[in-house]
C-alpha positions in Angstrom: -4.4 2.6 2.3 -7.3 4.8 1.6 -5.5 7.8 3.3 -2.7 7.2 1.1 -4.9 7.5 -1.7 -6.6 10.6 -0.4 -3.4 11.9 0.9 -2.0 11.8 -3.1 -4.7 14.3 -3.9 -3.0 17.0 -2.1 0.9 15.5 -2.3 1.5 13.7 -5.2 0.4 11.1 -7.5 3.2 9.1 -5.7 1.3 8.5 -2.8 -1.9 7.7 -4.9 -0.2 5.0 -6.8 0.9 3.0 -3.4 -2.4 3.3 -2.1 -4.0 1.8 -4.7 -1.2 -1.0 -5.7 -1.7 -2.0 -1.9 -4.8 -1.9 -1.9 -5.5 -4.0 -4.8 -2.5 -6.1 -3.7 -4.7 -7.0 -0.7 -7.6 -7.6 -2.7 -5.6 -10.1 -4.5 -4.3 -12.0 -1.5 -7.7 -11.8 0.4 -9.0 -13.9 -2.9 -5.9 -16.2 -4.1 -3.4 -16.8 -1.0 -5.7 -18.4 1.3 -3.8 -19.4 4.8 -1.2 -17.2 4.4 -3.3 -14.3 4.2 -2.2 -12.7 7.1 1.7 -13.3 6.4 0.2 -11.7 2.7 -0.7 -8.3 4.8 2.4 -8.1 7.0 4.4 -8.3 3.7 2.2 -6.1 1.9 1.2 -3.2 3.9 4.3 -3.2 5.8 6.3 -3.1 2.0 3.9 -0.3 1.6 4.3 1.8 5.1 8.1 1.3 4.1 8.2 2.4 0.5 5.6 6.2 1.8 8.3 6.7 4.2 11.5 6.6 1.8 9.0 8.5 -0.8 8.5 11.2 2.0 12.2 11.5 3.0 12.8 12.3 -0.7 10.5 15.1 -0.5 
């Protein structure tokens, strides 16, 4: 998510806010969720991945 963040610098602010909601999403689940960390990611980053891609087909 950290070139989502960088990539907001020159795109949008859109793409900065997902990258750092994700990120501190993951930050969140890496401390609280425990065992289901990894289903945590695949929810997560893939919700993320998702959301850039119908952001960039708006543009």
């Amino acid at each position: 998510m950290l070139f989502y963040s960088l990539a907001g610098l020159w795109f949008g602010y859109a793409f900065m806010a997902i990258g750092l909601g994700i990120s501190a999403l993951t930050l969140i689940g890496y401390f609280y969720i425990g065992e289901a960390f990894p289903l945590w990611m695949a929810f997560v980053n893939g919700g993320g991945l998702i959301l850039g891609g119908l952001w960039m087909r708006r543009i």
